[in-house]
TIDRENKE-593384 format. One line per field, with one value per residue: residue in one letter; z, x, y of N, C-alpha, C in turn. Coordinates in nm, 2 decimals. Example, Ala and Ser with C-alpha at 12.3 -4.5 7.8 and 13.67 -1.06 7.14 Angstrom:
2
res = [A,S]
n.c3 = [0.78,0.71]
n.c1 = [1.32,1.28]
n.c2 = [-0.57,-0.22]
ca.c3 = [0.78,0.71]
ca.c1 = [1.23,1.37]
ca.c2 = [-0.45,-0.11]
c.c3 = [0.78,0.79]
c.c1 = [1.32,1.29]
c.c2 = [-0.33,0.00]
# end
This chain:
285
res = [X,X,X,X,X,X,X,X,X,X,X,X,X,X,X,X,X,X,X,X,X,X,X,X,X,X,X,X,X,X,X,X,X,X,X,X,X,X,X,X,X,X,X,X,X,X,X,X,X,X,X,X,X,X,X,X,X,X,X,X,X,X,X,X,X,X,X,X,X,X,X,X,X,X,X,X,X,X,X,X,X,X,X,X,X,X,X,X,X,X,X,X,X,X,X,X,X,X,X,X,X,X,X,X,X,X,X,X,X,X,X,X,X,X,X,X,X,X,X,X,X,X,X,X,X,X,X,X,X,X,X,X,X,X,X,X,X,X,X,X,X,X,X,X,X,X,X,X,X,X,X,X,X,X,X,X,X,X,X,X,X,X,X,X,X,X,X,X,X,X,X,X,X,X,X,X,X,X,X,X,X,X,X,X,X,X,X,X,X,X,X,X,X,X,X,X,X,X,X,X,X,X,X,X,X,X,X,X,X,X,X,X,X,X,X,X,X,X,X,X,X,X,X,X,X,X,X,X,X,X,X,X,X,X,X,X,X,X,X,X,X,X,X,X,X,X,X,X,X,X,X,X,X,X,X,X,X,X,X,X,X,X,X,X,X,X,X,X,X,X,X,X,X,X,X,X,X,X,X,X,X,X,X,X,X]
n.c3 = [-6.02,-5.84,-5.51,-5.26,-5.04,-4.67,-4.50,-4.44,-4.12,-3.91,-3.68,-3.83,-3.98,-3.84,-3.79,-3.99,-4.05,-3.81,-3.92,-4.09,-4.31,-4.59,-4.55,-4.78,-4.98,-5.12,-5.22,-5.31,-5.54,-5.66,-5.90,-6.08,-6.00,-5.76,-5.77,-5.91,-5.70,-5.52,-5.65,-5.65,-5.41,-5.22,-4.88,-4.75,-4.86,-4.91,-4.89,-5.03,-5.02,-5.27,-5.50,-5.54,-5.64,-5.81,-6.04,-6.03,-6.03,-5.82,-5.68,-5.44,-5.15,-4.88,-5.03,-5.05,-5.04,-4.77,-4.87,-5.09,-5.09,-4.97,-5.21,-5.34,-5.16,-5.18,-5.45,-5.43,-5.27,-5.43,-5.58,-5.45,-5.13,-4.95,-4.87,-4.60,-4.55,-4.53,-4.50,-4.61,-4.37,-4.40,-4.29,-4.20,-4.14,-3.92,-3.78,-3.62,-3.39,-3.13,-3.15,-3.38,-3.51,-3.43,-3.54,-3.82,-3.85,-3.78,-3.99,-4.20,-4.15,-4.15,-4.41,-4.49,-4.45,-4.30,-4.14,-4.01,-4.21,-4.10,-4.06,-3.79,-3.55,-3.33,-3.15,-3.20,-3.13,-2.96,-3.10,-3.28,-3.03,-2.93,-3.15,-3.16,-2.92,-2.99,-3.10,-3.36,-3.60,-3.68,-3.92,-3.91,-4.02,-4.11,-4.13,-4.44,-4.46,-4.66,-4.63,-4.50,-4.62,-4.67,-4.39,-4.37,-4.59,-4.75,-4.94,-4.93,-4.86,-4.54,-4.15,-4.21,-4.05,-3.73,-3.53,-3.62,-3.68,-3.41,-3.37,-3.49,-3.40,-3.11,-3.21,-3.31,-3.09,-2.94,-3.04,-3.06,-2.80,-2.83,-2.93,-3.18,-3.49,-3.69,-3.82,-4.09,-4.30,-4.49,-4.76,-4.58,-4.46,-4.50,-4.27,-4.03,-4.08,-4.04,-3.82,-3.68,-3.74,-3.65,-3.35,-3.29,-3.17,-3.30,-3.65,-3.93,-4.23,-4.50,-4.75,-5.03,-4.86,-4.82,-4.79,-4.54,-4.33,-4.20,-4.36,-4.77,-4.92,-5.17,-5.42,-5.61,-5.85,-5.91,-5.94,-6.19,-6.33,-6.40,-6.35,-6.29,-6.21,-6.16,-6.11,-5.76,-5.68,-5.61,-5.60,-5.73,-6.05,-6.22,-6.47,-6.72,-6.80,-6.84,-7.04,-7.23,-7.23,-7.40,-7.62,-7.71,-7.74,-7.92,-8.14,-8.19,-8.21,-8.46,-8.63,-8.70,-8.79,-9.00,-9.19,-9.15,-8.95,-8.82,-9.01,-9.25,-9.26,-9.01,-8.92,-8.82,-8.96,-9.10,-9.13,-9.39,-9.64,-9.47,-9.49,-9.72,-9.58,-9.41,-9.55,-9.63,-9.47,-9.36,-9.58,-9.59,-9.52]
n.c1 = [-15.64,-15.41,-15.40,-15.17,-14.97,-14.94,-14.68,-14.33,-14.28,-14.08,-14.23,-14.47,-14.36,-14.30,-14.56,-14.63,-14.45,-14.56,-14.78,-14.75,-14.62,-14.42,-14.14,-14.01,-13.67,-13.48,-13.14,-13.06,-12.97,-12.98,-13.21,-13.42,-13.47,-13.53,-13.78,-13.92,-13.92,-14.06,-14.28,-14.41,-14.43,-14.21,-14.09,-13.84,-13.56,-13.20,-12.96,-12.67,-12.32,-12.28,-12.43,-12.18,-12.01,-12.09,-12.11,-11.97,-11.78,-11.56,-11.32,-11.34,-11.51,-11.40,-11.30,-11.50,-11.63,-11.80,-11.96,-11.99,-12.20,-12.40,-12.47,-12.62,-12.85,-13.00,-13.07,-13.23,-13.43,-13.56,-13.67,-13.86,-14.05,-14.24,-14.11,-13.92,-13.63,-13.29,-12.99,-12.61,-12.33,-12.03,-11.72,-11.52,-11.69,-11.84,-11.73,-11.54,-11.52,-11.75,-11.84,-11.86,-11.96,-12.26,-12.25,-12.22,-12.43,-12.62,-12.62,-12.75,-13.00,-13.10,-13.10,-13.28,-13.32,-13.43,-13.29,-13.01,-12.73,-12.53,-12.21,-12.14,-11.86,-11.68,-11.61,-11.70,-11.94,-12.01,-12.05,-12.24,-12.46,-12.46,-12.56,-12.80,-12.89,-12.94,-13.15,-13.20,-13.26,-13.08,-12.98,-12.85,-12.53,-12.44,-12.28,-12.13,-11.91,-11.86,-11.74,-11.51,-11.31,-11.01,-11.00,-11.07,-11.00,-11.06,-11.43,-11.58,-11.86,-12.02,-12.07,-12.05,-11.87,-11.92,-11.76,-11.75,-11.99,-12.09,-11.92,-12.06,-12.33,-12.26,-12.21,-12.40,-12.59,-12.49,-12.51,-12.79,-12.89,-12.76,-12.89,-13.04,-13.23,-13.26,-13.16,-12.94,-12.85,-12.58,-12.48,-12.47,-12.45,-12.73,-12.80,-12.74,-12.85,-13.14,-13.15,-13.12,-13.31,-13.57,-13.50,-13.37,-13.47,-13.52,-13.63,-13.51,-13.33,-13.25,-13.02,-12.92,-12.91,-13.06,-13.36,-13.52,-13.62,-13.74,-13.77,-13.70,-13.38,-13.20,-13.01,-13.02,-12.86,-12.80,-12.98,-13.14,-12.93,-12.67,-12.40,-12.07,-11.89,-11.94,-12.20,-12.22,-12.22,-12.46,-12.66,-12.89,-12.98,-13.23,-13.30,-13.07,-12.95,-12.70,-12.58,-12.78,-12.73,-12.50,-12.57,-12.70,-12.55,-12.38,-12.56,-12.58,-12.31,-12.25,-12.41,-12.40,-12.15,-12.16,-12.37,-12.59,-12.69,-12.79,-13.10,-13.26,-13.50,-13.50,-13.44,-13.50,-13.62,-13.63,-13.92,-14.13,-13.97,-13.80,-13.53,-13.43,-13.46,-13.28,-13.07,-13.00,-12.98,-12.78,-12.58,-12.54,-12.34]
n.c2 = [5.45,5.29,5.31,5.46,5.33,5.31,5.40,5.19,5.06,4.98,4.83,4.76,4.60,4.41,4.35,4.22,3.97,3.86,3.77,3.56,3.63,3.68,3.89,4.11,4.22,4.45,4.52,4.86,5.12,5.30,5.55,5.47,5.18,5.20,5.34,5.09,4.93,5.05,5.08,4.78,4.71,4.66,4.56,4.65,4.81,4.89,5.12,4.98,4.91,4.77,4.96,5.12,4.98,4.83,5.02,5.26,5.12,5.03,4.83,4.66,4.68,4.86,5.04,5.24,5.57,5.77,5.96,5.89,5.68,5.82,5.98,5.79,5.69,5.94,5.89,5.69,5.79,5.97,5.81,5.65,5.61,5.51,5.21,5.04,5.23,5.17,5.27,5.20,5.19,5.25,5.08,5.24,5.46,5.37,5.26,5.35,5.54,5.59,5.82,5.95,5.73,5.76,6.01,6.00,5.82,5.96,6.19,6.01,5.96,6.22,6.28,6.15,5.85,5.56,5.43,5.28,5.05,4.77,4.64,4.45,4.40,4.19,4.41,4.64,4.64,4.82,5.07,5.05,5.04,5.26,5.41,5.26,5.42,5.67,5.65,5.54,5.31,5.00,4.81,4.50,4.33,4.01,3.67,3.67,3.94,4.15,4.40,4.36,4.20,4.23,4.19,3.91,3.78,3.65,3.56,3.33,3.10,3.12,3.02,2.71,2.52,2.42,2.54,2.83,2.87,2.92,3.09,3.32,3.36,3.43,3.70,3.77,3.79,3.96,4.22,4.20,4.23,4.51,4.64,4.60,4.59,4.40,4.09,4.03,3.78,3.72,3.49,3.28,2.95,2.74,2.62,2.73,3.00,2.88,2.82,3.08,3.18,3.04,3.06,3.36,3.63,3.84,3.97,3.78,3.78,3.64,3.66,3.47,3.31,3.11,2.96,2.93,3.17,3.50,3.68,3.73,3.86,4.03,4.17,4.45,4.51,4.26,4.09,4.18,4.15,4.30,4.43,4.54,4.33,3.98,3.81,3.66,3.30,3.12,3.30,3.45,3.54,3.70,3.82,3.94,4.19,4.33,4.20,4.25,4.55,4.55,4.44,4.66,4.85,4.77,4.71,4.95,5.10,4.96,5.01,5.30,5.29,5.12,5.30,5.32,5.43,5.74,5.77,5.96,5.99,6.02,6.26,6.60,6.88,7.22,7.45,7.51,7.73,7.83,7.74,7.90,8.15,8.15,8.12,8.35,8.55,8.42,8.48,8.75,9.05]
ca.c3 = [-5.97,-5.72,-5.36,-5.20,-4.93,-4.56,-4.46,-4.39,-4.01,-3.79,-3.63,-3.98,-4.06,-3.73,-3.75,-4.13,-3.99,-3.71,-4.01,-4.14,-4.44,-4.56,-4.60,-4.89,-4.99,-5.18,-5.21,-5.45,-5.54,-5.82,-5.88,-6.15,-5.94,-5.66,-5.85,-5.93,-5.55,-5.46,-5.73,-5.64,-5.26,-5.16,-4.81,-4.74,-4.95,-4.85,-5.01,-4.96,-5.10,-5.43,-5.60,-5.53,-5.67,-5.96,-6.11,-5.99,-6.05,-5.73,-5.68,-5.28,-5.03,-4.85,-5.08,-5.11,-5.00,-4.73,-4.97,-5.22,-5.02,-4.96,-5.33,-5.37,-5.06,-5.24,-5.61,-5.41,-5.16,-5.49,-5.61,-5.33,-5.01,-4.86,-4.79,-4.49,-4.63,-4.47,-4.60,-4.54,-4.30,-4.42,-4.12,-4.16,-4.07,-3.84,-3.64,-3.59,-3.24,-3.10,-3.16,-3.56,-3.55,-3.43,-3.62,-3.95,-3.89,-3.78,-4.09,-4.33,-4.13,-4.16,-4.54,-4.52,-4.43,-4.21,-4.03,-4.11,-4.24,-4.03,-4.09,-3.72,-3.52,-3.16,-3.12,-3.24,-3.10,-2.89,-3.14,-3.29,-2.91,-2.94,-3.23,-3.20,-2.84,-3.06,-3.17,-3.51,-3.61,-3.70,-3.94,-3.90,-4.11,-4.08,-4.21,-4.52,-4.45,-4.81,-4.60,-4.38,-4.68,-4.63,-4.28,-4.34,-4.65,-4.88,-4.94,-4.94,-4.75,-4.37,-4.08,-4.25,-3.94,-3.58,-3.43,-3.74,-3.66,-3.32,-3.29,-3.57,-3.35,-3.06,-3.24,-3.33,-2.99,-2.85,-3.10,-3.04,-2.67,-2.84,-2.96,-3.34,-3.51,-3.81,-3.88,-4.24,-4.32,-4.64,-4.80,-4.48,-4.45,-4.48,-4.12,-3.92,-4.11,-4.01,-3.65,-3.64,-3.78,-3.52,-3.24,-3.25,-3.09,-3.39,-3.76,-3.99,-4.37,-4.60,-4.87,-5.10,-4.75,-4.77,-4.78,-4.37,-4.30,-4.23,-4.55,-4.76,-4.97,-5.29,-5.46,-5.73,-5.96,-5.94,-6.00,-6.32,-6.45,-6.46,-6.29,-6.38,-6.15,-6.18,-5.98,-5.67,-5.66,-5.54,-5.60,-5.91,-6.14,-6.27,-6.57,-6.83,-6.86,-6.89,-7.22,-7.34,-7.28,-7.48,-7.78,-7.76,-7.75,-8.02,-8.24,-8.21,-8.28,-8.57,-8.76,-8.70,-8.83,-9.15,-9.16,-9.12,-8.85,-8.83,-9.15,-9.30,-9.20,-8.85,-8.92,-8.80,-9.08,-9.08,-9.15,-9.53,-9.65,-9.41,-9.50,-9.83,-9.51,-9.37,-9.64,-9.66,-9.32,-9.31,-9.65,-9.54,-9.42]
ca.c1 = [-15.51,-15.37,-15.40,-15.00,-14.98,-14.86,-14.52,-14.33,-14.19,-14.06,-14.36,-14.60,-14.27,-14.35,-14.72,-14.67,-14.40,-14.70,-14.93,-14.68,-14.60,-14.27,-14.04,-13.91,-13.66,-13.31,-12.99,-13.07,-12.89,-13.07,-13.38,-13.55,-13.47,-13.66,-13.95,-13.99,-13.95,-14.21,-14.44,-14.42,-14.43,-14.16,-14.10,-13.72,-13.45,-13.12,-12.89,-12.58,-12.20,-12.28,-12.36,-12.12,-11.91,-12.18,-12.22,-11.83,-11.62,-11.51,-11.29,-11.34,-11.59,-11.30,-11.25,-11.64,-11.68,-11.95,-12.03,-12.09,-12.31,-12.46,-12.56,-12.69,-12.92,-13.07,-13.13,-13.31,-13.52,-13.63,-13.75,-13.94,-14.04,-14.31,-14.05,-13.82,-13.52,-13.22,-12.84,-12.49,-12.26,-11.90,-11.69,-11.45,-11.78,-11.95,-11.68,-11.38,-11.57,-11.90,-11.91,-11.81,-12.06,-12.37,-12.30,-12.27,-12.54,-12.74,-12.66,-12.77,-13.13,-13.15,-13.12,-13.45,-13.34,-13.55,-13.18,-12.87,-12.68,-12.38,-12.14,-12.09,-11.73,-11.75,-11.52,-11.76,-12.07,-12.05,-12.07,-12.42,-12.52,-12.48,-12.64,-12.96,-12.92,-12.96,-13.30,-13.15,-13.24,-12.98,-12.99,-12.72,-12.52,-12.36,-12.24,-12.02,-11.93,-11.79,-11.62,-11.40,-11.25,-10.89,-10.93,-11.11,-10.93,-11.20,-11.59,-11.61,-11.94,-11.98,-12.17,-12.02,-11.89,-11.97,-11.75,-11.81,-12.16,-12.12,-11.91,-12.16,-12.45,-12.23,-12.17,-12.54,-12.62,-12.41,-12.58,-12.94,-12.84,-12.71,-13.02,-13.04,-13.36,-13.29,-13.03,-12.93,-12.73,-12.51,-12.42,-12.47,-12.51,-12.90,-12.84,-12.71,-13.01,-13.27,-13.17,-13.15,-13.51,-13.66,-13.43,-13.36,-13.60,-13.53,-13.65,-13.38,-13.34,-13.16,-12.93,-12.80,-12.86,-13.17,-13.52,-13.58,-13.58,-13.83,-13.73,-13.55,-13.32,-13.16,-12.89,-13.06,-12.80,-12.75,-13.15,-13.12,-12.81,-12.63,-12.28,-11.90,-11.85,-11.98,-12.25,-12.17,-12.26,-12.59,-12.71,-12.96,-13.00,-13.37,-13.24,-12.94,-12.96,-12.53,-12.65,-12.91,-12.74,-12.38,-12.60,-12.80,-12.46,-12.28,-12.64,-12.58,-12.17,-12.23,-12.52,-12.31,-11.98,-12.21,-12.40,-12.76,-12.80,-12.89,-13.16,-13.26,-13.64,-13.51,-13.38,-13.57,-13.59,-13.70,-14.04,-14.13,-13.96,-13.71,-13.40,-13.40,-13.46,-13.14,-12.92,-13.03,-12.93,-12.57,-12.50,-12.55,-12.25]
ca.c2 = [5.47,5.30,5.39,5.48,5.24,5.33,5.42,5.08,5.08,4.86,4.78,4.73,4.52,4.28,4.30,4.14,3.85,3.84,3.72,3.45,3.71,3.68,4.03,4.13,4.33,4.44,4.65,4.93,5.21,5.40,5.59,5.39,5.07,5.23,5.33,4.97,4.85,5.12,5.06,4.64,4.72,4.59,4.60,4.72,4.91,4.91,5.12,4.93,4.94,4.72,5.04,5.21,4.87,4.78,5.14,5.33,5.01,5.02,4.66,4.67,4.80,4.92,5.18,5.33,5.66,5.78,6.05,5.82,5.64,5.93,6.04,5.68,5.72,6.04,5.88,5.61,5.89,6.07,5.70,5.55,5.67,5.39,5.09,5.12,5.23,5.20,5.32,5.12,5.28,5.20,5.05,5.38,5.57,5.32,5.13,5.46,5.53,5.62,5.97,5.92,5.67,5.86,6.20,6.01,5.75,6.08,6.22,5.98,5.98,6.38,6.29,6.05,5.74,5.50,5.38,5.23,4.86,4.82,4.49,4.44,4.29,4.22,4.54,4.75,4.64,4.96,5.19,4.99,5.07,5.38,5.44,5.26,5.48,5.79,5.62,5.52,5.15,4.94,4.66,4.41,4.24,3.86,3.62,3.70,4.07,4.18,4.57,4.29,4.09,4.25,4.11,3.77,3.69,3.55,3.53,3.19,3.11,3.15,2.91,2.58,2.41,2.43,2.67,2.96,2.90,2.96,3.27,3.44,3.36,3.51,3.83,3.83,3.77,4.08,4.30,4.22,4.27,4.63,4.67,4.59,4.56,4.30,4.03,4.01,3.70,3.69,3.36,3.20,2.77,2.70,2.53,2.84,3.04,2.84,2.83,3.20,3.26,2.99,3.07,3.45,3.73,3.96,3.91,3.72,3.81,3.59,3.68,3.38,3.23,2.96,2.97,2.98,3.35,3.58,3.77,3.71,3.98,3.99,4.29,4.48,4.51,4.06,4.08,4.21,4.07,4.41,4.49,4.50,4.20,3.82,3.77,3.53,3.16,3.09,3.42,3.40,3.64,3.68,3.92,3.91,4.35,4.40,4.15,4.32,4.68,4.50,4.43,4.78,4.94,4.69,4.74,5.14,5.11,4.87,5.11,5.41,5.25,5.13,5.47,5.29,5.55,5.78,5.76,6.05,6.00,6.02,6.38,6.70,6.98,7.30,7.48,7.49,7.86,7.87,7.74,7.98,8.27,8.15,8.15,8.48,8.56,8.44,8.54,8.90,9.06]
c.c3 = [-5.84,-5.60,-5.29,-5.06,-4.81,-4.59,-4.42,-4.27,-3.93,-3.75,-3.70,-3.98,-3.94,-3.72,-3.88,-4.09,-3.91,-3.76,-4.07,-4.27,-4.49,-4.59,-4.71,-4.92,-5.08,-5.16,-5.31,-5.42,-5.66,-5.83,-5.95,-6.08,-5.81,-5.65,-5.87,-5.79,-5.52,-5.54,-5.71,-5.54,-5.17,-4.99,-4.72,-4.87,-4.86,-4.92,-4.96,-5.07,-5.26,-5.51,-5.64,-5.63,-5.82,-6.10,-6.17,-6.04,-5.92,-5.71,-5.53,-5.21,-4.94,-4.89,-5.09,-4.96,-4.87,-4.84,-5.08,-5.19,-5.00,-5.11,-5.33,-5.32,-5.13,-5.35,-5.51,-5.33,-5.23,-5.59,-5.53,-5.19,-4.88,-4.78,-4.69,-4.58,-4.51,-4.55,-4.50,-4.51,-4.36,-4.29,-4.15,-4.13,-3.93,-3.73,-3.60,-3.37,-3.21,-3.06,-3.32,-3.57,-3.55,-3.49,-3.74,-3.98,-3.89,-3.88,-4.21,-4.25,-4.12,-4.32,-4.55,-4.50,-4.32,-4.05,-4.15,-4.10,-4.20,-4.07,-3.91,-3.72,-3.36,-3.07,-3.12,-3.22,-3.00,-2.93,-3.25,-3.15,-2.90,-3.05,-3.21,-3.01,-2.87,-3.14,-3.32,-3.52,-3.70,-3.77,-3.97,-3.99,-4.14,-4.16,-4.32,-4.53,-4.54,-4.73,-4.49,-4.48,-4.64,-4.49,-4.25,-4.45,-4.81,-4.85,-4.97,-4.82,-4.62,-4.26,-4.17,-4.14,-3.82,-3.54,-3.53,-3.69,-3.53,-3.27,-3.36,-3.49,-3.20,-3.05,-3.27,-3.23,-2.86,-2.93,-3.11,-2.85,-2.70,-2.89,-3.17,-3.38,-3.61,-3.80,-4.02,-4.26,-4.48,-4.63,-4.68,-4.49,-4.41,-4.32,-4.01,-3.94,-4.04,-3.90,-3.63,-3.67,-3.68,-3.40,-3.16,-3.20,-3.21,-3.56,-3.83,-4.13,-4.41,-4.73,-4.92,-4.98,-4.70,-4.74,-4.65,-4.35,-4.30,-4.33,-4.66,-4.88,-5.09,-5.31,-5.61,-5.85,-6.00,-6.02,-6.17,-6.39,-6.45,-6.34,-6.32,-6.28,-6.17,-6.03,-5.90,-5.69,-5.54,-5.52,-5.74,-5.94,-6.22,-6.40,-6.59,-6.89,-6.93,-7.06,-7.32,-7.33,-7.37,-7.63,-7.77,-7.81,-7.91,-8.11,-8.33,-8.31,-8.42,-8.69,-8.77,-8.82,-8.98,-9.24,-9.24,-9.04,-8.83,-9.00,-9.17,-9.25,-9.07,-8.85,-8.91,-8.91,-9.04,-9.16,-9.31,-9.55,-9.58,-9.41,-9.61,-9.73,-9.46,-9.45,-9.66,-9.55,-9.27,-9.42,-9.61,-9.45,-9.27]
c.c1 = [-15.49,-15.31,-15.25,-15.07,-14.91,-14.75,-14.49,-14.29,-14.19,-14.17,-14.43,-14.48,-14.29,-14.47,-14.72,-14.55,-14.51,-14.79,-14.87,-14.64,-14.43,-14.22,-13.99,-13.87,-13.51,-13.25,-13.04,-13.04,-12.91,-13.16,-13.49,-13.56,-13.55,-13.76,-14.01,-14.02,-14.08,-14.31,-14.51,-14.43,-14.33,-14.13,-13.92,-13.64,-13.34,-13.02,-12.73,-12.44,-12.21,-12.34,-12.27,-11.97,-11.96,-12.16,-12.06,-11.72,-11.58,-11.44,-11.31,-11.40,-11.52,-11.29,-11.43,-11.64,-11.76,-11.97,-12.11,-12.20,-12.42,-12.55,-12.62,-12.80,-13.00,-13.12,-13.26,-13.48,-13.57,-13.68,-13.86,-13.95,-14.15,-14.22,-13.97,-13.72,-13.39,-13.07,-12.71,-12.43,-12.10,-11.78,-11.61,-11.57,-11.86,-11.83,-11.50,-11.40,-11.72,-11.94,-11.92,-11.94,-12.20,-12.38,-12.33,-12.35,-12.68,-12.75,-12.69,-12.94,-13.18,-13.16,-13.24,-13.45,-13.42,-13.44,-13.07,-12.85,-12.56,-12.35,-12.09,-11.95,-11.76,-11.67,-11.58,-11.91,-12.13,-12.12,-12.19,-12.50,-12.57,-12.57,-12.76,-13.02,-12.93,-13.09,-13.28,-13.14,-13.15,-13.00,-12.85,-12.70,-12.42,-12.34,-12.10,-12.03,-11.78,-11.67,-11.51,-11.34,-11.07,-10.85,-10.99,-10.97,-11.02,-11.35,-11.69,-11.74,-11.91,-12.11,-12.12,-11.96,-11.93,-11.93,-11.75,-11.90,-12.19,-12.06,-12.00,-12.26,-12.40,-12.23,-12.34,-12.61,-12.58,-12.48,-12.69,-12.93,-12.82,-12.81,-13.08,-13.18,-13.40,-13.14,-13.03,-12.84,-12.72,-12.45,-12.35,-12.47,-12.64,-12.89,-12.84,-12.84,-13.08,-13.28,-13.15,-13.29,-13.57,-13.62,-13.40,-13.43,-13.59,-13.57,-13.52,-13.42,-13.22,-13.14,-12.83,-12.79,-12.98,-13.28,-13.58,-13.57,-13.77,-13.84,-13.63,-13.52,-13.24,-13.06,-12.95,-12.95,-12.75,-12.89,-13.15,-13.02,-12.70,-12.53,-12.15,-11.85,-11.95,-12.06,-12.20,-12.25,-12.38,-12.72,-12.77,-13.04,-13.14,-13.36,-13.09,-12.95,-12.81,-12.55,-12.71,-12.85,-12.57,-12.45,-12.69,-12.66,-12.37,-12.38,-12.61,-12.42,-12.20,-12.33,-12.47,-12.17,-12.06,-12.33,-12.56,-12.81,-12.73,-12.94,-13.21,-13.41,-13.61,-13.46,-13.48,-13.50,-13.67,-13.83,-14.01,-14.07,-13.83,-13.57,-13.36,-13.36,-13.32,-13.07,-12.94,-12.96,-12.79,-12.53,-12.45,-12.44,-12.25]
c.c2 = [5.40,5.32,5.38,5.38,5.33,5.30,5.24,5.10,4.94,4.78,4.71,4.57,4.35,4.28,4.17,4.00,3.80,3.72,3.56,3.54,3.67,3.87,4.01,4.22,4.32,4.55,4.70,5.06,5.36,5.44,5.44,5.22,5.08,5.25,5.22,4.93,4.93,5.06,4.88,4.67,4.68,4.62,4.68,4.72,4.94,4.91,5.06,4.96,4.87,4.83,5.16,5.13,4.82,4.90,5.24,5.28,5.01,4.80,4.62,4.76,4.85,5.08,5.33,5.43,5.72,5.85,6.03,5.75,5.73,6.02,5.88,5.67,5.86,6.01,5.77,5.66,5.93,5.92,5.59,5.61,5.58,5.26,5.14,5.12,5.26,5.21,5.25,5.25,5.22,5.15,5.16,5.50,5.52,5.30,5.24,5.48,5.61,5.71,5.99,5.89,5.67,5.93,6.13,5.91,5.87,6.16,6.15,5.92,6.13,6.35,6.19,5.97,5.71,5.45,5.32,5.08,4.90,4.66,4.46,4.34,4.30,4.32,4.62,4.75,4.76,5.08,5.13,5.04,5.18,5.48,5.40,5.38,5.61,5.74,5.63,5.35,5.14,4.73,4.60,4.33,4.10,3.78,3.64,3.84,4.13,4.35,4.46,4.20,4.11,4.18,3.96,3.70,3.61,3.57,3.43,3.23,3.10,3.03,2.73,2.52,2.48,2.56,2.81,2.97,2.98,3.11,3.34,3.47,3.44,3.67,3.89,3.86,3.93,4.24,4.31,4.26,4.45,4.71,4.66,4.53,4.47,4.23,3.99,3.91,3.68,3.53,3.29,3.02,2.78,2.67,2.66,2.88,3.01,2.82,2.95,3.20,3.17,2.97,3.26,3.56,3.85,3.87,3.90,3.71,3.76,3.65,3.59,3.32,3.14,3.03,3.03,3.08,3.36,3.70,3.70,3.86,3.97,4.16,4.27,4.46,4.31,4.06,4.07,4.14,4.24,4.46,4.46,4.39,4.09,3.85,3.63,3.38,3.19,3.19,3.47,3.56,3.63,3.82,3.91,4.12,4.37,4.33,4.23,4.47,4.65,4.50,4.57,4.88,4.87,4.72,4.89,5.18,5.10,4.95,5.21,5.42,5.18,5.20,5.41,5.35,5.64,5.78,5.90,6.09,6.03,6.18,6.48,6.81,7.11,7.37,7.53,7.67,7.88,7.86,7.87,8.14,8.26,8.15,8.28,8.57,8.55,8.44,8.68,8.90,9.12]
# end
């Protein structure tokens, strides 16, 4: 059998960058997806709004829930408990003000998490302050920040010319100042990337954002292949599952609808004697 590995923490997580290791890690929102990260080792879990968007339908991280956040963060707790795990804050729970923002980052580390994933703005860098000043780490998240599309407009990539590059690195800049313990960049330009990871004082985990990282990060339900939206460009799918569960379901219709199943061999009966005992039984008035 083998041996349950150490808790992951912060610390374990900069001794193994230390080594030249790389991080690894994904968004995952489900038990049996966390059972696999555990049983592979992965090194962070981070339950974030894709399944609340993969799983719900939800058309806009706008619209997700904390609560639902909040049961996601629980299927993943009763699936894995070694990687760090951290749970998205929604910006109507993170970025209202920094008393909001403490009670309900402090209640989704009373439910087991390790800390939270916030989408910072340079408005709201206060109430990241505040939080990681409640001894609650804070992984940050840049780049293309999918709960801001109403106010960007699009999810086109981010870091493609100069001055993008430069306010992101600003905003990143005002947030490791606030104390933030990871930068996550989404569908960033390879170039910005790679001058965060050999420029920044915090470790830098790419998503769909180039090789240079000290992690990099992926979104369980793209992995697979399996969610009611198109995975994004650049963002590779190592599984075709929504396929493979279309033809499990279209196999099942299609034997049903030409009454190949259920077969008769597949049918439980009762013990030799007994049915004659039952008709006996509800003939009787």
């Amino acid at each position: 059998m083998k041996p349950q590995r150490k808790k992951v923490t912060i610390k374990t997580l900069g001794e193994k960058i230390a080594r030249g290791e790389k991080i690894i890690g994904m968004e995952c929102h489900d038990t049996p997806s966390a059972m696999m990260g555990e049983e592979l080792g992965m090194d962070l879990l981070c339950v974030g709004s894709p399944g609340p968007m993969a799983l719900f339908g939800h058309k806009s991280m706008n619209t997700v829930e904390f609560q639902e956040q909040l049961y996601f963060l629980e299927a993943v707790l009763r699936g894995a408990s070694t990687p760090f795990i951290c749970c998205n804050m929604p910006n109507t729970t993170a970025c209202v003000s920094k008393a909001d923002a403490v009670r309900n980052a402090s209640e989704i580390q009373r439910r087991g998490a390790d800390g939270v994933h916030i989408e910072p703005h340079h408005k709201t860098v206060k109430m990241v302050e505040a939080i990681v000043a409640a001894g609650i780490p804070v992984v940050g998240h840049f780049g293309v920040q999918g709960e801001r599309w109403s106010q960007v407009g699009s999810y086109l990539p981010r870091g493609r010319t100069a001055k993008d590059s430069a306010d992101i690195v600003k905003l990143i800049r005002s947030c490791i100042d606030a104390g933030i313990s990871t930068v996550l960049l989404e569908h960033a330009s390879e170039e910005l990337t790679k001058w965060c990871y050999e420029n920044l004082s915090v470790p830098v985990a790419s998503l769909g954002s180039g090789p240079y990282a000290h992690g990099i990060f992926h979104v369980s339900s793209d992995i697979i292949g399996c969610s009611v939206f198109p995975t994004p460009p650049k963002r590779v799918p190592f599984g075709n599952v929504w396929q493979n569960m279309k033809d499990a379901y279209t196999a099942y219709y299609e034997a049903v609808q030409s009454g190949a199943y259920p077969r008769v061999e597949e049918s439980h009966h009762m013990h030799e004697g007994e049915f004659e005992k039952f008709l006996d039984l509800v003939d009787k008035p």
